[in-house]
N, C-alpha and C positions, 0 to 999 in steps of 0.2 A: 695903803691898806686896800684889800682885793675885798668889797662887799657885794652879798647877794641876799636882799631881804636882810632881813634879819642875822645874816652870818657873816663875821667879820676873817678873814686870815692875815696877821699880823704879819709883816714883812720880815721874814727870817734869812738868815747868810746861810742860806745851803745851799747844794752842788745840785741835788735834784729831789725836787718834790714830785708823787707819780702815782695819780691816782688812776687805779683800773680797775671794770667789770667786768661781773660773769652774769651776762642776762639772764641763765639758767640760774640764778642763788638769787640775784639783788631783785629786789624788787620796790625800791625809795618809794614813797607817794606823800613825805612827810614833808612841808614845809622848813624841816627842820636842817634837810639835806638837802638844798635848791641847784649844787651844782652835782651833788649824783644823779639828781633830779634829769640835768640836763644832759648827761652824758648816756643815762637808762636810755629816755626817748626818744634820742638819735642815736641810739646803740653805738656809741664810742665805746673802745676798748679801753683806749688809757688815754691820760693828758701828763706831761711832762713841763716842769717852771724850771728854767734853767737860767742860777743867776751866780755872776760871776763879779765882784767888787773891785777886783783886781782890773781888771778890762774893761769895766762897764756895762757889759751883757748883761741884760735883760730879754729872754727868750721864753717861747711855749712851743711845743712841738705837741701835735693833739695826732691820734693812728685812731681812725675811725675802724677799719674795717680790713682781717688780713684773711679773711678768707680763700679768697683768687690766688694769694701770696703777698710776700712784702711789702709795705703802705711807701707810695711813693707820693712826691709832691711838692711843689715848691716853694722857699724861703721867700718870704714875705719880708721886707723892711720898710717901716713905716713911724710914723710919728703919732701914735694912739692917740686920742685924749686922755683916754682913762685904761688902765689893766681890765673893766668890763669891758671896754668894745674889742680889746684886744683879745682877749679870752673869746667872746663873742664869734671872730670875725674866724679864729682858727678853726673854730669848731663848726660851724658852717664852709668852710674852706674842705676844711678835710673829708666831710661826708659827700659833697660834688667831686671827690679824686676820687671816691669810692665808684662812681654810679658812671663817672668817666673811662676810668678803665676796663668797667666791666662790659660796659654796650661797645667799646673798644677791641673788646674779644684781646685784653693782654692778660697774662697769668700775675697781674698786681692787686693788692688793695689799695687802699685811700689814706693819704697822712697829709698833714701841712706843716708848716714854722712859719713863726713870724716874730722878729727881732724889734724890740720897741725903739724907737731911733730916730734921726734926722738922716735920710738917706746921703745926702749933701752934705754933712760933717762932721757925721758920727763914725763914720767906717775907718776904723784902723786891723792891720794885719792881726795883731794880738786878740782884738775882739772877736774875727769869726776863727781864730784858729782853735779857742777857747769853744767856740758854739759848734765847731769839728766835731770836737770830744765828747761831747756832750752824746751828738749823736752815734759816736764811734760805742757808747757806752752801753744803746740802747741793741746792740749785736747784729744790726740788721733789721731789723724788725719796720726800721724807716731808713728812705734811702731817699736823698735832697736832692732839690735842683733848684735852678735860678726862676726869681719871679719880680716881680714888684720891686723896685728900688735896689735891685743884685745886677751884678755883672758878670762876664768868666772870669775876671782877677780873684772877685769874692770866692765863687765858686775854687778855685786854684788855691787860693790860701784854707780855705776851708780841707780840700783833697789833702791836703797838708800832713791833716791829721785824723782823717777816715777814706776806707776804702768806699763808705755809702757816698759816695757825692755823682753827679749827674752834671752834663751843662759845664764838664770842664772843656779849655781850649781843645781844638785837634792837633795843636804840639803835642800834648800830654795824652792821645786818645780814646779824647772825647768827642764830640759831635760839635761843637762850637754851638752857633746864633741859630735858635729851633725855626725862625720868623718865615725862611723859605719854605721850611716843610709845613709849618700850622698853616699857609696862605694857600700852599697848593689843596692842603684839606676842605679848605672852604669856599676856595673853586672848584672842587668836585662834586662837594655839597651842596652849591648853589646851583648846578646844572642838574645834579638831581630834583632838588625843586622845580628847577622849567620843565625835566620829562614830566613831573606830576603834572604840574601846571597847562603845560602846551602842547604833551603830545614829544615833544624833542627838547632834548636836551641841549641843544643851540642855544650860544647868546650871542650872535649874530643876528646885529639889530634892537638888542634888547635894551632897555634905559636903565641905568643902572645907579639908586642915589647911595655915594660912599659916603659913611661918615667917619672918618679920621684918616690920618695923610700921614700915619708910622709906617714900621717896619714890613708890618704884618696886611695891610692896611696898602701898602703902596705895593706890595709884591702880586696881591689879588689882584689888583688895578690894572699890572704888566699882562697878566694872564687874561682879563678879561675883556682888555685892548687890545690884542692878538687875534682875539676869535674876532671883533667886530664888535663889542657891544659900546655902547653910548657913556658917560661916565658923569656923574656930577659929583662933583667933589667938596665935601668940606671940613675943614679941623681947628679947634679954635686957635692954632696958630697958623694965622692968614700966610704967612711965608711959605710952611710948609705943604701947602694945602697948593698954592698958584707953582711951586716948584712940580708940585707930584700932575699936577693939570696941564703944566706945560711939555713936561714928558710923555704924557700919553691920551694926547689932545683930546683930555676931557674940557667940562666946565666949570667955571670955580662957581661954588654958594656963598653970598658973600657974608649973606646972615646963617652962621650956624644953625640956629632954630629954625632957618625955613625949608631945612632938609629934608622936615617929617611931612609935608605938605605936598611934598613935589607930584606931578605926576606922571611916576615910573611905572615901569613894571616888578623891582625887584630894589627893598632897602635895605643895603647891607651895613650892618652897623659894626664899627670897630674898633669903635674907644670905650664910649661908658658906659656905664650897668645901668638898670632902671629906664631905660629910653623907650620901653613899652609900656605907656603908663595911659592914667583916666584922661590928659590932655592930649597927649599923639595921639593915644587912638582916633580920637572924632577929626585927626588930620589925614591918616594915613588912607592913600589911595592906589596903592599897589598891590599884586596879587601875591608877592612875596615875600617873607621875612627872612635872612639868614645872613648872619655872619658873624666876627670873632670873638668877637666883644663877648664880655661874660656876665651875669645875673641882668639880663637885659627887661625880662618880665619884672616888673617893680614887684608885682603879686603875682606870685606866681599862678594858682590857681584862679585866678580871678582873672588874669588879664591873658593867660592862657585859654580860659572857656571862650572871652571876648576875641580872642583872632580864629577861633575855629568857628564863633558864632559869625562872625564877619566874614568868613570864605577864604581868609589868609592863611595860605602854608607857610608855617612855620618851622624851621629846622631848629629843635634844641638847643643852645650856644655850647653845653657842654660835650656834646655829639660833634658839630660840628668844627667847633677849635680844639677835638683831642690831638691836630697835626704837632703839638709840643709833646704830650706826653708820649706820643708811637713815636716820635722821633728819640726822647730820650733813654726807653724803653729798649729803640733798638740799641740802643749808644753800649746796654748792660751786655747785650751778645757780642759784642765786637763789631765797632759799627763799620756801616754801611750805607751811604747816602743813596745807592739809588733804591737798596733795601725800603729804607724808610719811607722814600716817595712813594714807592710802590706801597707800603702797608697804610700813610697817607690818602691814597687814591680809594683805598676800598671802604672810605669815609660815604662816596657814592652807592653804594650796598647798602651801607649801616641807616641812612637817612631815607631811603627808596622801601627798608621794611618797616624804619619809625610809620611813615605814612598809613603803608599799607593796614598795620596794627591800628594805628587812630581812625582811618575808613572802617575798618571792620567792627571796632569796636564802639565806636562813635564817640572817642573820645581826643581830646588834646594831644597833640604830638607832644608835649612834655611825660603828661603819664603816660602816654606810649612807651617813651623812652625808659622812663621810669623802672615800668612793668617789666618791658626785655631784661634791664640792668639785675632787675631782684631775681628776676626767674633763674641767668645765668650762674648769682653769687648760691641763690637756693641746690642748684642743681648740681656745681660741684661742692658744696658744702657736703654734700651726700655721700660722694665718693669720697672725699675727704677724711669719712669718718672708719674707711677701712684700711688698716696698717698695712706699709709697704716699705721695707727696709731698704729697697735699692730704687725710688721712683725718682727719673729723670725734674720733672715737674716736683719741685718738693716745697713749693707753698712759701710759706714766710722762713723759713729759714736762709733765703736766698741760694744755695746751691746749684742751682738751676743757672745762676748766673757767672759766664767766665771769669768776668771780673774778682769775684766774691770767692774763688777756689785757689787755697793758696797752695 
């Protein structure tokens, strides 16, 4: 049973439950409607409960935002506690793909999915061909890719049975594993910080505390060990962490926790969310913050004012690891790997005007980012609003995209 306050929804065998606003009509403020409630004031469009008994699916697909066009973003599988956090976590998911794409400068909106599940022995062929449909159903309007607990098998069996799918193999082409192109972004992005910071964008020389030793994580590392820079490494699996150290003769951390302490010039974080919180901060002693890792501000505002009050550049996580979504983005034009590094690379632009906007403004590089994001979704909402029967750019009905024209 899915409760919120006082409102119960009984577990019903349907194909799709789908509820959507029109900000211009709805106006909720009753405690009586606590999840139109919540959809009004992060202005979601629609949420979709896709369950299937036959397979086991258990799914939510939440489309924040298709202004820019088509809500893209990717399948989450996870093991919930509850259908609240899961509900929860989509809907927060999908309004950071919105504010992603847009300071991204791609013509997408914001959507997520997330499959309730045991990533490790829940996955059968049947279940995401099933969760295919679903989104094959919604005509475009959301278009998936691999995230949390997904692989390109999943994605492939999913392709199966929609043309919206992203993050498939490059047998079938797609773009394959995003990890080289989101690492190259946030080596771009971290050099932009040192031009703020230093004067040059060199990290030749610079100290550099990594925190995680993955994919995305160990590719930064390749790149940042090339130019010269110094590397401390740690991930809570000590294996992975002394293999990635020994490759690019950084130093391993042997206590995870003493990563936040260190003193670098520059802490790139790559694994978990929340790692700028009331405790780091009074550790941290570098003049940088930036890397993959995603909802890293525990508070956002809160601990956002705290790194501008402390003199830390901060680079956005969601500015700076959009190198998955410009990659999968390119995947819908016909892809192109060196395309994509290339639209990857101008992650150093995107972060070089967050700044300049948070100096002039005197505010947080987050609402910097913010601000750019809304102003772009504002500005072509505008033009949006004048008919045009033959427009190249045609928004959420995907046509704009090769793939998507049969």
């Amino acid at each position: 049973m899915l409760t919120f306050g006082s409102v119960s929804l009984q577990r019903m065998r349907i194909h799709i439950f789908s509820l959507t606003t029109d900000q211009k009509t709805l106006n909720y403020s009753s405690s009586k409607f606590p999840i139109f409630d919540e959809l009004y004031n992060n202005e979601h469009e629609q949420v979709v409960i896709c369950s299937d008994p036959d397979t086991g699916l258990k799914a939510i697909i939440a489309i924040h935002n298709t202004t820019l066009g088509p809500s893209l973003g990717g399948t989450r599988m996870w093991n919930y506690e509850s259908e609240e956090a899961a509900l929860r976590d989509v809907l927060r998911l999908s309004r950071g793909m919105t504010y992603k794409s847009a300071i991204s400068g791609l013509n997408l909106g914001g959507g997520k999915a997330i499959i309730i599940g045991d990533a490790r022995t829940d996955k059968t062929e049947a279940l995401f061909r099933a969760f295919g449909r679903f989104v094959d159903g919604l005509g475009g309007r959301y278009i998936t890719a691999e995230d949390v607990g997904m692989t390109e098998k999943e994605m492939e069996w999913i392709y199966s049975e929609t043309k919206y799918v992203t993050g498939i193999p490059k047998a079938l082409g797609g773009s394959g594993n995003p990890s080289p192109v989101t690492a190259y972004g946030v080596y771009m992005g971290v050099k932009a910080c040192a031009k703020k910071a230093y004067g040059s964008d060199s990290l030749e020389g610079k100290k550099i505390a990594l925190q995680g030793a993955g994919n995305v994580a160990s590719s930064f590392a390749r790149h940042a060990a090339k130019e010269g820079a110094k590397l401390y490494i740690s991930d809570i699996y000590d294996d992975k962490a002394k293999a990635l150290v020994e490759e690019v003769g950084g130093e391993l951390v042997d206590n995870p926790d003493d990563i936040y302490g260190l003193d670098v010039d520059i802490f790139t974080p790559c694994a978990l969310g929340g790692v700028i919180n009331d405790d780091t901060m009074k550790q941290f002693k570098c003049d940088i913050i930036a890397g993959a890792a995603n909802n890293v501000l525990d508070e956002e505002d809160k601990h956002g004012q705290m790194l501008l009050d402390k003199g830390i550049i901060y680079a956005p996580d969601y500015v700076i690891n959009a190198g998955g979504i410009i990659n999968i983005a390119s995947e819908l034009e016909g892809y192109d790997e060196e395309r994509a590094l290339n639209n990857a690379g101008n992650i150093y632009n995107t972060i070089t005007d967050i700044l300049s906007y948070s100096d002039e403004h005197g505010i947080p590089a987050h609402k910097a980012s913010n601000a750019l994001a809304e102003k772009r979704i504002e500005t072509v909402g505008k033009i949006k609003n004048k008919y045009s029967s033959n427009a190249h750019v045609s928004g959420r009905f995907g046509s704009m995209y090769k793939r998507f024209i049969d």
